[in-house]
Each structure stands twice: as structure tokens, then as C-alpha cells.
PLY file of the C-alpha trace (Angstrom):
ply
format ascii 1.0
element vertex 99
property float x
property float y
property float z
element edge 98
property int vertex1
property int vertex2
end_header
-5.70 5.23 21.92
-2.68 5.87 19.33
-2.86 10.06 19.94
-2.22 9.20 23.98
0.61 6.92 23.19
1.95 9.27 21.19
1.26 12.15 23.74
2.50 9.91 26.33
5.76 8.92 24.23
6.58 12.77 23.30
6.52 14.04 27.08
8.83 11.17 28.48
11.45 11.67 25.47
11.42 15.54 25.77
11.21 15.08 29.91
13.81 12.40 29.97
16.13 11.74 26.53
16.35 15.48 24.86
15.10 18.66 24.55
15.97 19.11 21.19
11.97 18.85 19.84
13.52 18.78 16.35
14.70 15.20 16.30
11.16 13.96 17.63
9.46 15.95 14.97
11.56 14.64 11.95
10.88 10.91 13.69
7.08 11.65 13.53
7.15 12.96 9.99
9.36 10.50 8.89
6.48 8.04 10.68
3.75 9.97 8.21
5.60 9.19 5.48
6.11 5.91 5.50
2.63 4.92 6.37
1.47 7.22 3.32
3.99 5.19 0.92
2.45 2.01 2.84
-1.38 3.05 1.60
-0.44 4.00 -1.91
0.76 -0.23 -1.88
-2.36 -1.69 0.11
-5.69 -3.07 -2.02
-9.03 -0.75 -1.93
-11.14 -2.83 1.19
-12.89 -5.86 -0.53
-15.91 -4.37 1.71
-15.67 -1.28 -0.52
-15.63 -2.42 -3.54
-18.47 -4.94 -3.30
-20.34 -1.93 -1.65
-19.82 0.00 -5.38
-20.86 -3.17 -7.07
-17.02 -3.95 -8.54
-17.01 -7.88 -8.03
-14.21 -8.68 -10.03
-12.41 -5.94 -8.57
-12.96 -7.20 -4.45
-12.48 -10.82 -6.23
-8.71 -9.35 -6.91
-8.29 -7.63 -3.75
-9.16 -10.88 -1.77
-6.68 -12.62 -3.79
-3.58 -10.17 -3.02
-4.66 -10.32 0.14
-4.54 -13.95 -0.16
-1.29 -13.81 -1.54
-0.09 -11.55 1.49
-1.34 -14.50 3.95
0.55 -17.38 2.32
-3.00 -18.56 1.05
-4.86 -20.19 -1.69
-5.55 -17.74 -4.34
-9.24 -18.87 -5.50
-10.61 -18.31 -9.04
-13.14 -15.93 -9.73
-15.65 -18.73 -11.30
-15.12 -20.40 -7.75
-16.18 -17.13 -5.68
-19.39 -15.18 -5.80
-20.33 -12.83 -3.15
-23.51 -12.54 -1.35
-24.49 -9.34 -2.76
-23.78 -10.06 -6.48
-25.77 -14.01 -6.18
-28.45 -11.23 -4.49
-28.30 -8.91 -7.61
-28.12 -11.57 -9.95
-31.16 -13.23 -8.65
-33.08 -9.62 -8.44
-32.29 -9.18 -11.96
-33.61 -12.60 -13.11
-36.81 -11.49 -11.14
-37.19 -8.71 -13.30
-36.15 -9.92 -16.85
-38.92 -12.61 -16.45
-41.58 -10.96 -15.14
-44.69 -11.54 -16.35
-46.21 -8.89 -17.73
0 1
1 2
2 3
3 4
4 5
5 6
6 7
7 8
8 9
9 10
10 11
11 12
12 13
13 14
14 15
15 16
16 17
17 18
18 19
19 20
20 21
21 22
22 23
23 24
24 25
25 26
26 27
27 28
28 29
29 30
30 31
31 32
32 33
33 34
34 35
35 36
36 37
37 38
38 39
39 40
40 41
41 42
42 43
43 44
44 45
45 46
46 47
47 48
48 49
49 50
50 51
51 52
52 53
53 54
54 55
55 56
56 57
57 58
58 59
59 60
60 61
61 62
62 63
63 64
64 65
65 66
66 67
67 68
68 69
69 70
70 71
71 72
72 73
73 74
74 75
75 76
76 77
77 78
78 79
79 80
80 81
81 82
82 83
83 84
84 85
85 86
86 87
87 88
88 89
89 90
90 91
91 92
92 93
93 94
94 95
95 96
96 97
97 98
């Protein structure tokens, strides 16, 4: 959907504003750029990092997104995600096995 607004943008401002194709191209890398700088700020995905098993890690990245949102910040003693109570309790299973 973007690359066809973008398509769509470059033919009416060459067709209509300018020819000068130099301009539109220093606007577009300028664009790249800045959303670059913008990624090197952001959080890893909270998603991602639970995935690899890096609670406390996705506990922080909820927070600064938190923070982002005007939110509550919570605790990490207060949070617990699916997969780690899931782990946790697999891990139980096997230290008390009987044997």
C-alpha cells in the first residue's frame, strides 16, 4: 500500500510541481534517514523477546512503551508472562519427578 502511494505521489509531483527529480530524491532519502535514526530509538518487540526467552528484557520494553503511552509503569514482581508461568511450571515438572 505505502510503495503505490509513493508511486502515486512521485508521478503527480514530477507531472505537476517539477521536473527537477533531484529534489524528490533528496526528500525520499532524507525520509530513509530519519526513519533509520527512528529504529535505532524504538524497544526490540516485547513479542520478540519473550519468543528468545528474555523476560526481564520484554518486562522493560513494555514499560518504555508504557512510558511512551502516558501509562502505569508496572513492576516486574507484578508481571509474569504466559510463556515464562508455562516454563516455570514445566521446569517444576521435571525437578520433581519421580524417579
Amino acid at each position: 500500500m505505502f510503495d503505490a502511494q509513493v508511486v502515486i505521489f512521485s508521478s503527480l509531483y514530477l507531472t505537476h510541481v517539477s521536473t527537477n527529480w533531484v529534489s524528490l530524491h533528496t526528500y525520499y532519502v532524507a525520509l530513509t534517514l530519519l526513519s533509520f535514526l527512528i529504529s535505532l530509538c524504538l524497544p526490540e518487540s516485547p513479542k520478540f523477546l519473550v519468543s528468545r526467552k528474555e523476560y526481564a528484557k520484554a518486562s522493560e520494553a513494555y514499560n518504555t512503551i508504557a512510558k511512551i503511552n502516558l501509562k502505569p509503569v508496572l513492576f516486574r514482581d507484578q508481571v509474569r508472562f504466559k510463556e515464562e508461568r508455562v516454563a516455570d511450571k514445566k521446569a517444576l515438572k521435571r525437578h520433581f519427578r519421580v524417579a
